[in-house]
C-alpha positions in Angstrom: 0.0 0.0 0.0 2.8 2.4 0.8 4.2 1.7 -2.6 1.0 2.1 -4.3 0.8 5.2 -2.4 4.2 6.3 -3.1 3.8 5.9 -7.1 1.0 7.9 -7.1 2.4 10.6 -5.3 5.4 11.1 -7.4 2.7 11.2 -10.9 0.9 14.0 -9.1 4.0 15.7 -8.3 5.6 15.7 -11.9 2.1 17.8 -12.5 2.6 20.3 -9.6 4.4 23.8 -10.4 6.1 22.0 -13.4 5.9 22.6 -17.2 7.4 21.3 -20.4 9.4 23.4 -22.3 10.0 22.3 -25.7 12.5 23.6 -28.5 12.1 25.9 -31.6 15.2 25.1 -33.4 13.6 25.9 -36.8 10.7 27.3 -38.8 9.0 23.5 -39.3 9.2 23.4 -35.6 7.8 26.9 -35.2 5.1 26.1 -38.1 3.6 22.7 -36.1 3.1 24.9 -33.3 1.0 27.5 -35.2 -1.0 24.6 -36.4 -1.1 23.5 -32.8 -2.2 26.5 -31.5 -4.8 27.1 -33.9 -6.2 24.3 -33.6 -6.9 24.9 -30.0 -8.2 28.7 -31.2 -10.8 26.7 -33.5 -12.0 24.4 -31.2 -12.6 27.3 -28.9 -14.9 28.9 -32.1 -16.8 25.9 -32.0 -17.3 25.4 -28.2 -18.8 28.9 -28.2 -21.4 27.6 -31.6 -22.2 24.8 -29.2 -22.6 27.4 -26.2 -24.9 29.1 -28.0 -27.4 26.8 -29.6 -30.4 26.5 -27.5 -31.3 22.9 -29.0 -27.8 21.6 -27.8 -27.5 20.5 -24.2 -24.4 22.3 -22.0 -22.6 18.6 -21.5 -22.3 18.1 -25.1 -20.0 21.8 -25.1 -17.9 19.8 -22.8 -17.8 16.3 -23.9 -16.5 17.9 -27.5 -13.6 19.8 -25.2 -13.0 17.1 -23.2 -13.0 14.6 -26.7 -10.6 17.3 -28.3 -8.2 17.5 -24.7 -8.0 13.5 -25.1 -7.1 13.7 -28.8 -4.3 15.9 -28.1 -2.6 14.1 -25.2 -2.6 10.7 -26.8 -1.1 12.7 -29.8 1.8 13.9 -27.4 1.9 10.9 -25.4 2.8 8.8 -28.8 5.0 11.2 -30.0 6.8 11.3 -26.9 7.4 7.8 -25.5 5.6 6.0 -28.6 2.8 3.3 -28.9 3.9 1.7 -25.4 3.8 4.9 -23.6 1.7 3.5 -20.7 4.3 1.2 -20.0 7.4 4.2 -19.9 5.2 6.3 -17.7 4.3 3.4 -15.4 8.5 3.2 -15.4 9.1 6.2 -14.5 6.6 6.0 -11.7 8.3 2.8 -10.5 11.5 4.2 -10.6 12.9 2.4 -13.4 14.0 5.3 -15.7 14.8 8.8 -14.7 15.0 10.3 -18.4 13.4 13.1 -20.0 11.2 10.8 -22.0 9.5 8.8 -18.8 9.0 12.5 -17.2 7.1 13.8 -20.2 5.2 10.7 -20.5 4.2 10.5 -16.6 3.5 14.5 -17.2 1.1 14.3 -20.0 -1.1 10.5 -18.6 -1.1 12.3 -15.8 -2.7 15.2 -17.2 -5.2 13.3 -19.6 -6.0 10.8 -16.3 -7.2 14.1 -14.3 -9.1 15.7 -17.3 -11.0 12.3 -17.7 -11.8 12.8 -14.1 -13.2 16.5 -14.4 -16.6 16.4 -15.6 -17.3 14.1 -12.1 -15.6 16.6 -9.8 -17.0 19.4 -8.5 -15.1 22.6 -7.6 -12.4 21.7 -9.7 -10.4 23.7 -12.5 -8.2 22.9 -15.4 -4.8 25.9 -15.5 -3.3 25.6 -19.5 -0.8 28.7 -19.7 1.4 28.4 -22.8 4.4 30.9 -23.3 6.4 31.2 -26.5 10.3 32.8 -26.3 12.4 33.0 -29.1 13.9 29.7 -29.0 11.5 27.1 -27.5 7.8 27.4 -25.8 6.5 26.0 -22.6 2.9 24.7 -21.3 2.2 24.6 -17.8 -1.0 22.4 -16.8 -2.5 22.2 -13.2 -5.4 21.3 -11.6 -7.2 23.5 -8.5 -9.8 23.0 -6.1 -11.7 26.6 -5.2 -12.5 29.2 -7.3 -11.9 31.3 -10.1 -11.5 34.9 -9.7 -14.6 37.3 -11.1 -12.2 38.2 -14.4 -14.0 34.7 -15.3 -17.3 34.4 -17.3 -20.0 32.2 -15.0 -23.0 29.8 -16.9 -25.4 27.6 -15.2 -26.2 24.2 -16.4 -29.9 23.3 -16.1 -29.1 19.1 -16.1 -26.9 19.5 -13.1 -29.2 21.5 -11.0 -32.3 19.9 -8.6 -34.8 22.6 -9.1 -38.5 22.5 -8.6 -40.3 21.7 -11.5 -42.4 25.2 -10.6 -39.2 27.4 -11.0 -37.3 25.4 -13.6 -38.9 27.1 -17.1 -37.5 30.2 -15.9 -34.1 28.9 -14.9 -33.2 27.5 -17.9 -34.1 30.6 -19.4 -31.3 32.4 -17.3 -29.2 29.3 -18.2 -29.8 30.1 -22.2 -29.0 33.5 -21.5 -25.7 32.8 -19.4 -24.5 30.2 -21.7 -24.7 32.5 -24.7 -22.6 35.4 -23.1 -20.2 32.8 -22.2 -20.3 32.1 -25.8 -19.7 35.5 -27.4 -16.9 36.0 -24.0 -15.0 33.0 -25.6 -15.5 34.1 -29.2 -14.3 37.4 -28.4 -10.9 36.0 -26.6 -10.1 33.3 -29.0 -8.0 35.8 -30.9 -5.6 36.4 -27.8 -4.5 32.6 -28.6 -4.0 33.5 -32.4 -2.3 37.0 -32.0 0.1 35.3 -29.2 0.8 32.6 -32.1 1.0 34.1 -35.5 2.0 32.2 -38.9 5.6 32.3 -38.7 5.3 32.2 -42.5 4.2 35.9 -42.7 5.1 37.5 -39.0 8.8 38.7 -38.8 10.3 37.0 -35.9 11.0 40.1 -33.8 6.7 39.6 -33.8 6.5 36.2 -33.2 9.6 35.6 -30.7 6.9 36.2 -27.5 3.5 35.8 -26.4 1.1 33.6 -24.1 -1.9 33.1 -23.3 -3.6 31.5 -19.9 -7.1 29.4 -20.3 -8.8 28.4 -16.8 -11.8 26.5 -17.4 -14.2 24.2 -14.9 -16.9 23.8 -12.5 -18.4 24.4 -9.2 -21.6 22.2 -8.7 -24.0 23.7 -11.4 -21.3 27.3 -11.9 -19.1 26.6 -14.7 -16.2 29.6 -15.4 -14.2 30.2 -18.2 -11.4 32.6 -18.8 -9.3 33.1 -21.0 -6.7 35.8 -21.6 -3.3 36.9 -22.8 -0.1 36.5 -20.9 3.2 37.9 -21.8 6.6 35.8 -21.3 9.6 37.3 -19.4 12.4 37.8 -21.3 14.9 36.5 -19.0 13.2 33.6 -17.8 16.0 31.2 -19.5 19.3 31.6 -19.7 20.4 29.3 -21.5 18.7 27.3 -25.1 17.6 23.5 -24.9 17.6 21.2 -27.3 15.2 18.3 -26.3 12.2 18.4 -24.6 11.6 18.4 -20.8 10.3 19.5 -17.5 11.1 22.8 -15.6 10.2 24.3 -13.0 7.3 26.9 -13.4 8.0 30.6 -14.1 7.1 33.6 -12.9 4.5 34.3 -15.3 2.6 31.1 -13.8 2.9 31.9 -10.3 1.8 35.7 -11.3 -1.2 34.5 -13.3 -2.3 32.0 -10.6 -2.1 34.7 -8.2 -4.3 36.9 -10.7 -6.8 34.5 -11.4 -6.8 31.5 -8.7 -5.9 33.3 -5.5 -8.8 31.4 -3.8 -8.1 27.9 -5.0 -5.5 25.7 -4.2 -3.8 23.6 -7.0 -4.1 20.0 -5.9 -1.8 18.9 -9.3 
């Protein structure tokens, strides 16, 4: 038990107030993330069409996040450690291997495992905050228990809410009309993520070299929040260029933006 207890520590702990920080060496490089990065921007476009239609229930917004979230970790998980990747993180966890590839493996399983886990949690929130510097980008994920500050927009959901069958017309009224301001809040900040990641194939580099942006989405019981919002890098944060992937320890920027935006939660991952 002890063991058990041990392994599952040390996969919650590669999560907590770490980040992957991952190489540009060259304009492919720089071009995948763009691709990258708007996918996530169009994904957001969509969540917001799905917001906003009356005829489409709120779990269904989420489910097609949460599908999208799942898509993109198994993507990283195999390009990172390969079909077997299970097998390297559970490794890592064990003890067996202490290399950059176990870390990122453990990192992003970890990551999917919790997201999995989100939609039967309450008072829970997903942190993504993803910097870009001149030679390599980082992503910082975390997990929080609390709540969001009021910079966040707020929605009801009507199917996880016991209400009186009496009041419960009007309340999903009021949900309709909360869900669709959350919808035109998101559609109105999805171009932070695209202006933070321009095409490197027409943006000069002194243009492209920086930006960020921090999304913080979840639930409280039937309260959902969203934010999402620009975040600009440090310069100095690095000192020195890497050339393979791996973990470091958060920056500044994180720990400012948490402050900002999660002051009353507490980051359990």
């Amino acid at each position: 038990m002890d063991e058990w207890r041990g392994r599952e520590e040390r996969a919650t702990n590669v999560l907590y107030q770490q980040a992957v920080r991952v190489p540009l060496p060259d304009l492919d490089a720089e071009r995948v993330l763009h691709k990258n990065m708007t996918r996530i921007a169009d994904a957001g476009i969509h969540k917001s069409d799905l917001l906003a239609d009356p005829d489409v229930p709120l779990t269904e917004a989420y489910e097609y996040e949460l599908d999208e979230m799942r898509q993109s970790f198994q993507h990283r998980l195999q390009q990172v450690a390969g079909a077997d990747y299970h097998d390297v993180a559970d490794a890592y966890i064990r003890g067996e291997r202490d290399d950059w590839i176990g870390a990122l493996a453990t990192y992003y399983r970890e990551c999917y495992y919790r997201l999995q886990e989100r939609y039967t949690h309450d008072d829970q929130f997903f942190f993504l905050l993803v910097l870009r510097y001149p030679d390599c980008f980082t992503v910082n994920l975390g997990f929080a228990d609390g709540d969001v500050s009021d910079d966040a927009v707020r929605y009801e959901s009507v199917t996880h809410t016991d209400i009186d069958e009496e009041y419960r017309e009007r309340y999903y009224a009021e949900c309709q009309y909360a869900q669709r301001e959350a919808a035109e809040y998101i559609r109105e900040r999805v171009p932070c993520i695209r202006e933070s990641f321009p095409d490197p194939d027409t943006t000069p580099f002194e243009e492209r070299n920086y930006g960020g942006f921090v999304h913080i989405t979840g639930r409280s019981s039937a309260m959902f929040s969203e934010l999402l919002d620009s975040v600009r890098p440090d310069p100095g944060r690095f000192d020195s260029p890497v050339t393979t992937p791996g973990l470091v320890p958060e920056g500044p920027e994180a720990k400012r933006t948490k402050r900002k935006y999660l002051a009353d939660a507490d980051f359990v991952a």
